[in-house]
C-alpha positions as CSV (number, residue, x, y, z in Angstrom):
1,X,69.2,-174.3,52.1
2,X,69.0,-171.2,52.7
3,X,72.3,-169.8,53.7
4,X,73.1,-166.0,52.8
5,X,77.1,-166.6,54.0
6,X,78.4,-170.2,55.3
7,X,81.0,-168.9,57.8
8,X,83.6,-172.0,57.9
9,X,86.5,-170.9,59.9
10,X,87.1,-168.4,62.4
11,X,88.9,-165.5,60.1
12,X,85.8,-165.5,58.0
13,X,83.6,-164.8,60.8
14,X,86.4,-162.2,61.7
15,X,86.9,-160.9,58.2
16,X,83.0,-160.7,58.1
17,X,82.5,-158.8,61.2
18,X,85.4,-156.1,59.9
19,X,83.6,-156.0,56.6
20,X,80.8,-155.3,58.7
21,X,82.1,-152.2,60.4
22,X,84.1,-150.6,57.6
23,X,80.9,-150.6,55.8
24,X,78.5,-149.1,59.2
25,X,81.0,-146.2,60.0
26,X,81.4,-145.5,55.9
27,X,77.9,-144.6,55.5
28,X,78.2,-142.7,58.9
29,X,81.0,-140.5,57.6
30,X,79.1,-140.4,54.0
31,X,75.9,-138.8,56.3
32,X,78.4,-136.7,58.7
33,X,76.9,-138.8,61.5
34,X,80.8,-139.7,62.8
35,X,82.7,-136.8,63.5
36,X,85.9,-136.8,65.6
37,X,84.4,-136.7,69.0
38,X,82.4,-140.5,68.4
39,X,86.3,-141.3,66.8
40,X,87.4,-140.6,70.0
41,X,84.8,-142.1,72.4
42,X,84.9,-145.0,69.8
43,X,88.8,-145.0,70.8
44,X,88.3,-145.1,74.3
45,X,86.0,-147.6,74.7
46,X,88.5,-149.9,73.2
47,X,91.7,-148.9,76.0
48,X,92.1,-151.3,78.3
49,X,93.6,-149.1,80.0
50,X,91.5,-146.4,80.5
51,X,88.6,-148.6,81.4
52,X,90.8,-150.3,84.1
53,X,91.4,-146.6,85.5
54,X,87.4,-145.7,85.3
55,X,86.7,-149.2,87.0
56,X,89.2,-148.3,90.0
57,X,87.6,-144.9,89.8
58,X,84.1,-146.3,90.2
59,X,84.9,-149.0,92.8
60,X,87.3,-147.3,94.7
61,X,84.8,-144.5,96.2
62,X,85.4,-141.2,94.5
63,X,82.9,-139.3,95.0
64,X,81.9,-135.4,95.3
């Protein structure tokens, strides 16, 4: 077979995938490609909250 990573549970695919990202944004910050303003888009992507509030925004008819 050829099999780079056998992924057997759940956490590995999880643990994989974190892996994953701690290694993409290290060699972003290693290139100062990720600076503080992708940090905080990168936050606010992830707030429930705030996307619940742009959805309402957006569907609710604001407009200029």
């Amino acid at each position: 077979m050829s099999e780079i990573f056998l992924i057997a549970r759940w956490y590995h695919l999880l643990a994989s995938v974190m892996l994953g990202l701690i290694i993409y944004f290290t060699i972003l910050f290693i290139l100062k490609e990720f600076k503080k303003e992708d940090f905080d888009l990168f936050l606010d992507t992830l707030s429930i909250k705030k996307m619940i509030d742009y959805i309402k925004g957006e569907l609710g008819g604001k407009r200029k």
